[in-house]
VOBA-1610 file (N, C-alpha, C; in pm, whole numbers, padded with zeros to 5 digits, always signed):
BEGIN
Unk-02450+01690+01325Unk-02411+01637+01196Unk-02338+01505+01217Unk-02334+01378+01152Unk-02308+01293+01171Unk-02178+01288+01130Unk-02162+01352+01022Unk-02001+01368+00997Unk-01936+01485+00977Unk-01809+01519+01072Unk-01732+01666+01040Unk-01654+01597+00956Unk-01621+01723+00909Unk-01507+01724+00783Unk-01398+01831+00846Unk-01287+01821+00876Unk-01152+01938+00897Unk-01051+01936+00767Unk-01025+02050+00665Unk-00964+02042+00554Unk-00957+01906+00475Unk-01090+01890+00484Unk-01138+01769+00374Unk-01042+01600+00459Unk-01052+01615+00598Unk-01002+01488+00621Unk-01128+01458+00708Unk-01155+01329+00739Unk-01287+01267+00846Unk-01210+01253+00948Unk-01321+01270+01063Unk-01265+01306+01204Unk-01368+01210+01291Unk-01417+01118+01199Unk-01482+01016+01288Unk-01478+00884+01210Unk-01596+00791+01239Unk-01536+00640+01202Unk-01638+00639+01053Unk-01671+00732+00969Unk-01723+00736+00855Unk-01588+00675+00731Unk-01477+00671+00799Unk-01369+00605+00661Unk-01372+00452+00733Unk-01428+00411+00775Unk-01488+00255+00773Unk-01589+00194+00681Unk-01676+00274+00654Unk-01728+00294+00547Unk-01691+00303+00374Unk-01564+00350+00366Unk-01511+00389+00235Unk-01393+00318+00196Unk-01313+00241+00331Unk-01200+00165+00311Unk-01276+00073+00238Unk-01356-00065+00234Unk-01358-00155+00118Unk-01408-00079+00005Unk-01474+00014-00047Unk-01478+00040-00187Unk-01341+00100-00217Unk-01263+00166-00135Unk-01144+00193-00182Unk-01071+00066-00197Unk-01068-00036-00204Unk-01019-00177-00183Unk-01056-00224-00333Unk-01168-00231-00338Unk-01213-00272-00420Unk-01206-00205-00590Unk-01229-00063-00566Unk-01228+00010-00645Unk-01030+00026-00715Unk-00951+00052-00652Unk-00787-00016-00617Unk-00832-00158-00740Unk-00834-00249-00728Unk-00870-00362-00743Unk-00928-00377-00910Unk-01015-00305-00926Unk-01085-00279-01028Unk-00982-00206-01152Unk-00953-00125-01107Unk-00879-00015-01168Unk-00756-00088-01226Unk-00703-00168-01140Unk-00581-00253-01193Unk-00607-00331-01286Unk-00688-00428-01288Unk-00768-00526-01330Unk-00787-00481-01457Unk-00877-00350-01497Unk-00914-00297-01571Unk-00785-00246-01676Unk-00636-00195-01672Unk-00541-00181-01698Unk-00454-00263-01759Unk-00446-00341-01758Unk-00375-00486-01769Unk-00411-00603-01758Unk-00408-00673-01870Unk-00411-00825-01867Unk-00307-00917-01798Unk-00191-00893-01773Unk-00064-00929-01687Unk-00082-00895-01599Unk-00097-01058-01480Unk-00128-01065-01365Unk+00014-01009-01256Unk+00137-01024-01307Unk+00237-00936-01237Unk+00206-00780-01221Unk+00195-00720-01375Unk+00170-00574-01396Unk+00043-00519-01308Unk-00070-00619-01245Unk-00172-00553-01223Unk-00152-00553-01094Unk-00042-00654-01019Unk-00038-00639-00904Unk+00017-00565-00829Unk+00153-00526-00955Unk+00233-00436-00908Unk+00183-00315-00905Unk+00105-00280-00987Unk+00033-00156-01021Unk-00041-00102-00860Unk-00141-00196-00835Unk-00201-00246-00705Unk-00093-00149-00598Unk+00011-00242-00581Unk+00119-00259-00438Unk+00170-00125-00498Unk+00195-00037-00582Unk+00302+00030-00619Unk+00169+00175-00530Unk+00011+00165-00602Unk-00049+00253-00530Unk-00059+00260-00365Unk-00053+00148-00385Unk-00105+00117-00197Unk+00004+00164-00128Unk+00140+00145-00153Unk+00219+00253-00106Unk+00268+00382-00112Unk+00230+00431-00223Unk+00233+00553-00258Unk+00117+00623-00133Unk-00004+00582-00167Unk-00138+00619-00059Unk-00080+00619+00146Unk+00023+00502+00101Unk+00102+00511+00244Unk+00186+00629+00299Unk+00281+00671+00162Unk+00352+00693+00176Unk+00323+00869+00222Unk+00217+00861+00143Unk+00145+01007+00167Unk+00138+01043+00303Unk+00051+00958+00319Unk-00028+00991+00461Unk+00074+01005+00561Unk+00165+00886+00557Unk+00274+00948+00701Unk+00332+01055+00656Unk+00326+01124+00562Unk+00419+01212+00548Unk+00362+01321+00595Unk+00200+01324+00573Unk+00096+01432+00644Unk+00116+01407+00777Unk+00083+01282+00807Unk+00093+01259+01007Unk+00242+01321+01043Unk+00356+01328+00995Unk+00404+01380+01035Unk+00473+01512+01021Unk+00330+01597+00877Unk+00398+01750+00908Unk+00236+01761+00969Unk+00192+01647+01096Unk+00089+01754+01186Unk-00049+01744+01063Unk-00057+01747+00968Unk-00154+01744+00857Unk-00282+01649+00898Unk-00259+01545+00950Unk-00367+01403+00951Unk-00354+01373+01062Unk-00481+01377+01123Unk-00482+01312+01277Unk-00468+01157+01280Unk-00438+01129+01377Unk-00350+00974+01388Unk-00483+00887+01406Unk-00601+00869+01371Unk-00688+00780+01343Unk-00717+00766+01210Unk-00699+00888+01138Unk-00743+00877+01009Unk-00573+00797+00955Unk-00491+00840+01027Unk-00328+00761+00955Unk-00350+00655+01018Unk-00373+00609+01112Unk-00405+00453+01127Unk-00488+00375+00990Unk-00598+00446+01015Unk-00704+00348+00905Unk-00632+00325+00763Unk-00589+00445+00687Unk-00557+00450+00572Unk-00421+00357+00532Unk-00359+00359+00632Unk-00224+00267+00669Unk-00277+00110+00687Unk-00380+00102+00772Unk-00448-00081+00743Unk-00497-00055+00630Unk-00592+00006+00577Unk-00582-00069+00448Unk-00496-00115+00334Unk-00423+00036+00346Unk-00277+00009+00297Unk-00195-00152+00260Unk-00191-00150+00414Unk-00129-00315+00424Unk-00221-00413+00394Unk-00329-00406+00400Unk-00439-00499+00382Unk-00482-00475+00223Unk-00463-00373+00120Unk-00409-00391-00022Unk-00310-00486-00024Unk-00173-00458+00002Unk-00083-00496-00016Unk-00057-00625+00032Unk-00156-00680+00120Unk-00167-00810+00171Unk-00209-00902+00079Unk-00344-00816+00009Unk-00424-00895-00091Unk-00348-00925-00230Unk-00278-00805-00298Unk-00185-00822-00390Unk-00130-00928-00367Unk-00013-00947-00218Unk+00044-01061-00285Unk-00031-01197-00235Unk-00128-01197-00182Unk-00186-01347-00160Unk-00241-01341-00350Unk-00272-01242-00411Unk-00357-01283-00549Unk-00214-01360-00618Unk-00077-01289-00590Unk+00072-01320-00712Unk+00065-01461-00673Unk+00019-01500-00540Unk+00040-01650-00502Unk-00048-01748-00548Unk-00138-01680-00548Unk-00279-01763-00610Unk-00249-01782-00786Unk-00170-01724-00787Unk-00133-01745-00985Unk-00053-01884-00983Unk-00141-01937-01085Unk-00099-02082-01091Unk-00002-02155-01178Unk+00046-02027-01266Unk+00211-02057-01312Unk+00322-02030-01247Unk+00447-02110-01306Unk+00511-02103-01223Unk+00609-01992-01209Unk+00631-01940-01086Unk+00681-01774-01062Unk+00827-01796-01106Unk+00830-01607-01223Unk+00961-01654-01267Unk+01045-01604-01157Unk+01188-01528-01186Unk+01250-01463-01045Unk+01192-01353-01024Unk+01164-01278-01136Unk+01133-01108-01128Unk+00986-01122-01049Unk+00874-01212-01053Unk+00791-01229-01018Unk+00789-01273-00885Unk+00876-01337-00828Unk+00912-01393-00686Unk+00971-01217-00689Unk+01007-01164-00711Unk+01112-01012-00665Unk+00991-00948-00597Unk+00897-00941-00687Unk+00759-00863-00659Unk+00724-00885-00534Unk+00679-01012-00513Unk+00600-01095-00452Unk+00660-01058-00342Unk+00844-01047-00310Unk+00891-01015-00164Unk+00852-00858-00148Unk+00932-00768-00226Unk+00868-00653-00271Unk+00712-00612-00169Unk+00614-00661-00232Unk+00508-00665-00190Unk+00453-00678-00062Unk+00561-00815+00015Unk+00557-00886+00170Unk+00614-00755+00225Unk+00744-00644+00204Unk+00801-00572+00247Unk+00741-00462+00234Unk+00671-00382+00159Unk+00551-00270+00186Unk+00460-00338+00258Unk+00407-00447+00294Unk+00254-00473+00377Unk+00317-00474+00483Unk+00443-00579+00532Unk+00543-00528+00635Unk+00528-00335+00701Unk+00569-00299+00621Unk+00616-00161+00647Unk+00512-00067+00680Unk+00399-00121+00617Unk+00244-00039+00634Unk+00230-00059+00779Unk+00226-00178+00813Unk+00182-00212+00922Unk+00279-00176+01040Unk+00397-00157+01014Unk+00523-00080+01187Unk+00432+00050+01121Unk+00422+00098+01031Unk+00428+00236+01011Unk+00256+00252+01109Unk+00173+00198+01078Unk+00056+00192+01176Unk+00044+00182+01303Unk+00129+00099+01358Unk+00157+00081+01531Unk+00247+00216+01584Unk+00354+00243+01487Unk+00416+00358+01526Unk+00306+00504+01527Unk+00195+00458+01434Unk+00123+00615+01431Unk+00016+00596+01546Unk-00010+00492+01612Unk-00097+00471+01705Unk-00071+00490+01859Unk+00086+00455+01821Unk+00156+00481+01990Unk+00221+00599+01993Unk+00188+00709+01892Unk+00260+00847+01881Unk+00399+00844+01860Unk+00483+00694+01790Unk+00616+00710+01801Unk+00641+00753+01660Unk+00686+00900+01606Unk+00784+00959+01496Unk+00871+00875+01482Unk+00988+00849+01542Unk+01070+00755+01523Unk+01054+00645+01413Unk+00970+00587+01511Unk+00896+00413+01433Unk+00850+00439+01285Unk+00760+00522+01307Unk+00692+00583+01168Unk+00843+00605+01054Unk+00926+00705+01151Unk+01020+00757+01025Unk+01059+00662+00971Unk+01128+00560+01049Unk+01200+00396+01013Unk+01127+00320+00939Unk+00932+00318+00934Unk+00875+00287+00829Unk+00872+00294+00692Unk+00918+00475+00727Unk+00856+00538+00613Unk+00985+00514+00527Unk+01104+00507+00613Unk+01211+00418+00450Unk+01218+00309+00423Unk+01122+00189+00522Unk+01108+00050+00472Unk+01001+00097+00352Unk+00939+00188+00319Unk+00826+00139+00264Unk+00924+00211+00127Unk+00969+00297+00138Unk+01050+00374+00024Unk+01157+00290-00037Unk+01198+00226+00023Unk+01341+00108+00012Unk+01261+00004-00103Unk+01139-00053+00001Unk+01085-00146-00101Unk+00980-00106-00226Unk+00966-00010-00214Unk+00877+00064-00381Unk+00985+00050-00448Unk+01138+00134-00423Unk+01216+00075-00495Unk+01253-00060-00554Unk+01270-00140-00493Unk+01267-00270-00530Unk+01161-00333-00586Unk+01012-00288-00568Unk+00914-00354-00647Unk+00922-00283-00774Unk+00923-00120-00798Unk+01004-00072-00874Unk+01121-00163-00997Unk+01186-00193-00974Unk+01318-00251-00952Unk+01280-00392-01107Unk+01202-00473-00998Unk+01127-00602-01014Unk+01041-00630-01135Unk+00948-00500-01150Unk+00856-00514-01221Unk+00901-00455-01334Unk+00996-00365-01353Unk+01080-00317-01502Unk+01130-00474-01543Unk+01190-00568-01432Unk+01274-00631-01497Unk+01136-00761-01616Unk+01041-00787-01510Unk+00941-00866-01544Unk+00879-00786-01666Unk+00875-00688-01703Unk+00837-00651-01849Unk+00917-00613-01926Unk+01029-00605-01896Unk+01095-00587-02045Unk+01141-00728-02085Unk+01102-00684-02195Unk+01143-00791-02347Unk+01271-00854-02337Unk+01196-00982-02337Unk+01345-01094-02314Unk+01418-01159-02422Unk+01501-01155-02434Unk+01617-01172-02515Unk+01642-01346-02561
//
């Protein structure tokens, strides 16, 4: 069989295959949601770490073998990469809450990515120290994107 399945996770290089429509599809979905290019990005970065946040949490109750938490973790960051190269590509000018995001955003793709090297070199540690950069900054994009939609005075 070309592809096993173990409790519905892939155990070979068939999620090479599914990372860009998950990219894309991510992408779509936001897009599709909102006309506000902040809201759609945040929306974007707010999933892409959540999807992060998951997975190490499986890699480390033993749940997800550390290839499938590698991959899901690059794309991760490689969402969260794309989010904020799109906030940059917006050609008005960024207010603060929108610059908040935008770091926000640099700090989960940051965090995806230790959290990936740590799941590749078997270090728990690294991972754990990820896994509250990435929690620290949802908060803050969190944080950011309440302030960028509520109604200004």
């Amino acid at each position: 069989m070309a592809m096993q399945l173990t409790l519905g996770i892939v155990k070979n290089d068939a999620y090479r295959l599914w990372r860009p429509c998950l990219l894309l599809f991510m992408l779509a979905l936001a897009a599709c949601s909102s006309s506000d290019h902040v809201a759609q990005q945040s929306k974007i970065a707010a999933s892409a770490s959540r999807t992060a946040a998951m997975v190490l949490d499986a890699w480390a109750a033993g749940a997800a073998p550390s290839d499938y938490a590698s991959a899901t973790l690059q794309s991760s960051a490689e969402t969260l990469a794309e989010a904020g190269r799109q906030m940059q590509a917006d050609n008005s000018p960024p207010s603060s809450e929108s610059r908040g995001v935008m770091a926000a955003i640099g700090q989960l793709s940051a965090a995806a990515r230790r959290a990936q090297a740590g799941v590749e070199a078997g270090n728990p540690r690294q991972v754990s120290q990820a896994r509250q950069e990435l929690a620290t900054a949802a908060t803050d994009l969190a944080a950011f994107y309440a302030r960028s939609v509520a109604p200004k005075s």
